[in-house]
N, C-alpha and C positions, 0 to 999 in steps of 0.2 A: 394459186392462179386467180382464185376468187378477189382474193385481198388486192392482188395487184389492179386488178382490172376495178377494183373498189375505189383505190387510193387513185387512178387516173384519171377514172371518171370524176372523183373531188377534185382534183387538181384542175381539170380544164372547167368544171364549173366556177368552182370559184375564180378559176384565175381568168374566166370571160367578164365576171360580177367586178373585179377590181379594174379592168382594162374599162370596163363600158362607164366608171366613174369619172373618166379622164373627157374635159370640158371637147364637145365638137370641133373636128375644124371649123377656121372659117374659109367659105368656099367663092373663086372668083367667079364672073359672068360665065365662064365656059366647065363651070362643076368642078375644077380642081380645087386643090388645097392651098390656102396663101402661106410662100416660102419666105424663108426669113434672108433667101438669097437672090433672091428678084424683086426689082421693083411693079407698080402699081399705081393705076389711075385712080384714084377716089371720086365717084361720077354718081349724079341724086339719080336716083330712080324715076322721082316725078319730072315728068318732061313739062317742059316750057316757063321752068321753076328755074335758071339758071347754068351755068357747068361744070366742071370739076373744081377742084379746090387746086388753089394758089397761095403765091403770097403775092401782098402788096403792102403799102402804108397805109394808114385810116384815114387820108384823105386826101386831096388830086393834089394837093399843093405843096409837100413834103417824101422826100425819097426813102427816109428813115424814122421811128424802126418800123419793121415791118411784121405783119399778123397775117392769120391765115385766112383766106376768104373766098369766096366761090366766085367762078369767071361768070360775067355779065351774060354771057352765050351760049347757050346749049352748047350748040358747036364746038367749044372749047373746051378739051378736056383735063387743064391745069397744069403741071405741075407734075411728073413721076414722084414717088414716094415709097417707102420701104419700113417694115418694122421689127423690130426690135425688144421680143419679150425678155420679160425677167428672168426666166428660166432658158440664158441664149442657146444650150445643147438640144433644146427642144425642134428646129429646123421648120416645123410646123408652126402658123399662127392659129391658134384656137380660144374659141367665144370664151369672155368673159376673164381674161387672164391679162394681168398689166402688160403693159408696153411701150417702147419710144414710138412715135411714128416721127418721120424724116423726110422732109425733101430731100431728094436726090437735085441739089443743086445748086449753085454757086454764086453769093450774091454783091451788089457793092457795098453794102452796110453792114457793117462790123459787129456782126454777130451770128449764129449758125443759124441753122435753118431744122430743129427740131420744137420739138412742139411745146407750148409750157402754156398752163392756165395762169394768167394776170389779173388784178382787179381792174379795171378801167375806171378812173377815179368821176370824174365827169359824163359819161355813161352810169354810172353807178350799178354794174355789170361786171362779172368776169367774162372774159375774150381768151380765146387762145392766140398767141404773141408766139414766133421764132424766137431761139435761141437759149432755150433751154441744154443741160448739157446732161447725156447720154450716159446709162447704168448708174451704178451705186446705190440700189434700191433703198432708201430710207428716208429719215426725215428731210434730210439737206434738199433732196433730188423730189419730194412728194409733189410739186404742181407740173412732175415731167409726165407721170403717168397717167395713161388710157387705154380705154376697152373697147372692143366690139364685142356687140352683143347683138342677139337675133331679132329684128324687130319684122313681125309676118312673115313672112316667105324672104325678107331682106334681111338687110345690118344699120346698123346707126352707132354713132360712138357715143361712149358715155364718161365721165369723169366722176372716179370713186375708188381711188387707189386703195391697195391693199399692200404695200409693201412697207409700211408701218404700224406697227401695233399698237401702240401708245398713241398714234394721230388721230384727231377728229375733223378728214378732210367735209369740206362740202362735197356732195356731193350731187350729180343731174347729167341731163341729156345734153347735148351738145347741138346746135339746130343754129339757123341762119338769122340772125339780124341787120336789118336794115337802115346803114343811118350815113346822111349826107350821098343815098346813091351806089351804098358800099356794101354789100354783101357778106357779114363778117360771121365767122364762127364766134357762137358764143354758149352758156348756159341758157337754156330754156325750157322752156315746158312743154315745146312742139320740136321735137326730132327730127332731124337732117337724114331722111333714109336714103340708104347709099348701097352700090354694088362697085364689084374691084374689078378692074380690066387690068390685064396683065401690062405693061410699058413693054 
């Protein structure tokens, strides 16, 4: 009896110590858990700093292609969107593990609407650009993936793929730049911190 009640008690300890290894959820405005079957506002925390994230062009005078950028207006809250980890049986989104994130939606410009890190030649910047294409974790697919991770009591996303062994991505925070009036996701060294609203 002893033994038994020996071996159970190892059992649910250790097997608390390998569960509590597994990365956080990440959690929306209202404390739940972000699903990999609902969509989601992406919305800054800091108010009067702009509004959720969209897509547009990089500038007023062409319709195509198009990059992801934050709405000029509080008010607005972008764009629905949805993610898509590496590990899809997972159901849960949780900090610091790759992922597609996706607009949820349909556009005129002949390319999807997922996320992919670009260099921007003339900026001399990388931006995140629509139309990256979705799973295949590896080298081919490496500027599709992104993270959230906890930044204070919030999130922020990051670019630092891990579903290549052999790659030496760049890697940084992902934060707003400003150029021609345009609000655009890009790398930086000041972080876009963001909470999830359910869509």
């Amino acid at each position: 009896m002893k033994t038994a009640l020996f071996l159970a008690f190892t059992f649910l300890f250790f097997g608390s110590s390998i569960a509590s290894d597994e990365p956080e959820a990440v959690l929306d405005i209202s404390g739940q858990g972000l699903r990999t079957d609902a969509d989601y506002y992406v919305l800054p925390v800091v108010r009067g700093r702009g509004g959720g994230l969209t897509l547009d062009s990089a500038d007023n005078e062409t319709l195509c292609p198009l990059f992801v950028v934050q709405e000029q207006l509080e008010v607005d809250t972008g764009l629905p969107l949805y993610f898509s980890p590496v590990n899809v049986e997972q159901g849960v989104i949780r900090e610091s593990t790759d992922l597609n994130v996706i607009f949820n939606a349909s556009t005129l410009c002949i390319q999807g609407t997922l996320w992919s890190l670009v260099y921007d030649e003339p900026l001399q910047k990388f931006v995140v650009a629509a139309g990256g294409a979705a799973g295949n974790p590896g080298r081919e697919t490496l500027n599709n993936w992104f993270k959230i991770e906890k930044f204070d009591d919030d999130y922020k996303f990051i670019f630092c793929p891990a579903v290549c062994d052999t790659c030496r991505p760049v890697c940084g925070d992902l934060g707003v730049i400003i150029v021609n009036g345009i609000r655009r996701l890009a790398l930086t060294d000041d972080p876009l911190k963001v909470m999830f609203r359910r869509a």
